[in-house]
N, C-alpha and C positions, 0 to 999 in steps of 0.2 A: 063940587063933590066928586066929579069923576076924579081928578087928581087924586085924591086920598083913596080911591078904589087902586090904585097904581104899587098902593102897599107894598102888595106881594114882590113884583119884580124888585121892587128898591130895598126892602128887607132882606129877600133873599141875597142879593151881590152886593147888600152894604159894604162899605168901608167900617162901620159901627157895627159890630152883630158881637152877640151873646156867647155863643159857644164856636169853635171850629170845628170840633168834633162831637160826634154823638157815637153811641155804643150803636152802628152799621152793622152791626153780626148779630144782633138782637133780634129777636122776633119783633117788627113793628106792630104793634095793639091795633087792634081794631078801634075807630075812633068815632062815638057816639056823636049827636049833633052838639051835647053839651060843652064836648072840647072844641069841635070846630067854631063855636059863639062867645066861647071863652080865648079862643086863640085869637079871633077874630076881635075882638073888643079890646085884649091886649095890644094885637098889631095898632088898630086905629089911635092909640093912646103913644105908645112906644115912638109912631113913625112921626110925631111934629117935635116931639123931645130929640130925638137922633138926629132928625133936619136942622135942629137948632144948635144941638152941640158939632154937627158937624162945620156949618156956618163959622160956628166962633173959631170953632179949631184950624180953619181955611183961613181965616183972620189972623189968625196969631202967626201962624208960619208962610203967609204971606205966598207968594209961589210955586215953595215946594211941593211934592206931590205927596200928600197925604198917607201916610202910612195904613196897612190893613190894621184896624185896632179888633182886638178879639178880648172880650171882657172876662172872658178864664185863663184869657193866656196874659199877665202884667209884664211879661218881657217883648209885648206886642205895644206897649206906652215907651217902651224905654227912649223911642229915639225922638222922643217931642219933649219938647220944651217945656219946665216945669207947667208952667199956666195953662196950655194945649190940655199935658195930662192930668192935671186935676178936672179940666172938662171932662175927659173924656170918662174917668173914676165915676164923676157924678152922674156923667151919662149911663152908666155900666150900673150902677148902685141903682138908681130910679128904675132903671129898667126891670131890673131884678125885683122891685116892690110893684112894678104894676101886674109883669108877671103871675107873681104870687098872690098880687090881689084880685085877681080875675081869674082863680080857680086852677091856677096851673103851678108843677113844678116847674124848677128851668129846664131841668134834666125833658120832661112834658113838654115843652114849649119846643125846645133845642130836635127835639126826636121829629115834630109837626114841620120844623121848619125844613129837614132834612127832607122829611118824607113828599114836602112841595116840588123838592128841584126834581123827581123824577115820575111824580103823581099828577095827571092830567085831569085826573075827576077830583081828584082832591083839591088841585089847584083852585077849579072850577066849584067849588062848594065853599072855600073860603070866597073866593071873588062873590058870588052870590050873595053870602052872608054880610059881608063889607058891605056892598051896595045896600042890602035890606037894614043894616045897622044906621045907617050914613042915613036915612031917608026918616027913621023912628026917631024923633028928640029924644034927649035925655035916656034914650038904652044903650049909651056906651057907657 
């Protein structure tokens, strides 16, 4: 279980992640517990599908080093090999629907994961919530 509490760090500096950018000049919203359990349940869902399509995608191109793939940027797939980037699409697409089905836009999602790399209590209240998700069956 502690594993999958590791989320955050391997989310945040994936090779796999969702947006590059987010609107930074934006006022960040104040974020209720509902997004932080909603984030949270997304991430725990997100990070075994990204582990898996990275795996394969590490398989198919064999040694090379892995490109950053960023799933709003498609000229961020260009330099893999057809098979790589149809993983990594489906990777991109799924993620997009767990997303969505767990109460968040991406635009939402993409802002939370930003507002991680420089937020300590925030970080610390996802971590929290992971751990408390991971330990309830069936509440992800």
């Amino acid at each position: 279980m502690f594993c999958r509490s590791l989320t955050i760090a391997s989310f945040v500096s994936s090779v796999l992640v969702l947006s590059s950018t987010a609107n930074v000049n934006a006022q960040s919203p104040q974020l209720n517990n509902t997004d932080i359990v909603n984030y949270s349940r997304a991430l725990l869902r997100i990070e075994p599908e990204r582990q898996q399509a990275f795996d394969k995608i590490k398989k198919i191109i064999g040694d090379r080093e892995i490109p950053k793939i960023v799933c709003s940027e498609p000229n961020s797939f260009k330099s893999l090999p057809s098979e790589a980037r149809d993983v990594a699409v489906n990777y991109c697409n799924r993620s997009q629907q767990i997303v969505q089905s767990n109460g968040l836009s991406i635009d939402q999602f993409n802002n939370i994961t930003l507002q991680l790399q420089n937020n300590e209590d925030l970080k610390r209240q996802i971590y929290n919530t992971l751990i408390r998700l991971q330990k309830v069956p069936n509440n992800q």
